[in-house]
C-alpha positions, 0 to 999 in steps of 0.5 A: 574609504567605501566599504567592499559590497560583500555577495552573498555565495549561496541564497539564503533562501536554498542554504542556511548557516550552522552553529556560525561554522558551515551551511547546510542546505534548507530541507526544501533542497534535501531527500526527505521523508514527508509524510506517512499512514498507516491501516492495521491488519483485518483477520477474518474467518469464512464458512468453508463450504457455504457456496457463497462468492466472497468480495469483501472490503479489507481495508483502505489507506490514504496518506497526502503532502501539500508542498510548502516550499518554494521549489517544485518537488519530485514525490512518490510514495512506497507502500509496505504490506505486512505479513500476510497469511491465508489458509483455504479449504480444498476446491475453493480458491481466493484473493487478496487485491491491492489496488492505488490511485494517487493524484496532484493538483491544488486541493484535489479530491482522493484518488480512486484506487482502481490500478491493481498491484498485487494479488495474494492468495491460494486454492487448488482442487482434490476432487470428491468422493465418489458420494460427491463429497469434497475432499478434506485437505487445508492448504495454508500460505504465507507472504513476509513483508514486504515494500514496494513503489506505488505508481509514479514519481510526479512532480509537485508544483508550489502549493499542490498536493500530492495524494495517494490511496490504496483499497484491499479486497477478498476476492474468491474465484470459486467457493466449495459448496459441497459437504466435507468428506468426514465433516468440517470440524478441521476445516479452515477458510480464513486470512490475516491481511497484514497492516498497510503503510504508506510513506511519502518522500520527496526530492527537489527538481532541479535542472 
């Protein structure tokens, strides 16, 4: 009597068997989280009323995930910014800019962050004295941490890779450049950037 032909009822190649039991689909069929980097936070102090414009590299980030699968893979990343604190003598006014590029392709070369996503930062004006004087007065902000989505969801073929960064600045919009009413012992210019992190999932394309 000849033996039934037994099919197989899902590919192999997409499910595997569990303890004998049940199957569970391979990773390469599952949301997952593939790849991560991280860039710690920079503090740096100014000379309140030096005069001088300030741009000034704070930190930059890369992180990238080559597909290994044999499914294309929908893939985006999320970028957390911690904490972050900047304290600035009055008159002057400045940034913290947050800039990402990301790029697919078969050994492709990083991206160039030049897309702006964020701006953080403070200033405002008390005037001067009438010995013009500027003002004494500190002004100090805060932001918690927080997550957000980097660009596009892009579709990742078989053997390409997926690649995003992301460069921070300090940026000032005017800087004081006048004596400090009272001297500046108490003055402050300074920022606290917050560490950077980046997180890569993907999730298979299928149609």
């Amino acid at each position: 009597m000849t033996e039934p032909i037994v099919v197989p009822c899902v590919d192999p190649d997409d499910f595997t068997m569990v303890d004998g039991t049940h199957i569970r689909p391979r990773d390469h069929l599952q949301w997952r989280h593939v790849a991560t980097n991280y860039a710690n936070a920079v503090t740096r102090a100014f000379d309140p009323n030096d005069g001088t414009a300030k741009d000034v590299a704070v930190h930059s980030l890369n992180a990238q995930w080559t597909n290994d699968t044999p499914l294309a893979q929908n893939v985006y990343a999320l970028m957390t910014r911690g904490g972050t604190k900047m304290i600035m003598q009055a008159q002057s006014r400045a940034y913290i800019r947050t800039n990402i590029g990301q790029v697919v392709g078969v050994a492709p070369a990083d991206p160039t962050a030049s897309t702006t996503i964020s701006r953080f930062g403070v200033g405002y004006s008390r005037g001067v004295t009438a010995a013009n004087e500027a003002y004494y007065g500190i002004l100090e902000v805060r932001m918690g941490e927080r997550t957000l989505l980097v660009g596009d969801t892009l579709l990742v073929q078989p053997g390409e890779t997926f690649k995003v960064s992301a460069a921070l600045r300090f940026i000032s919009e005017h800087w004081e450049s006048l004596p400090i009413h009272n001297g500046d012992t108490e003055t402050e210019s300074e920022f606290n950037s917050g560490a950077t992190q980046f997180d890569i999932f993907t999730y298979p394309a299928i149609s």
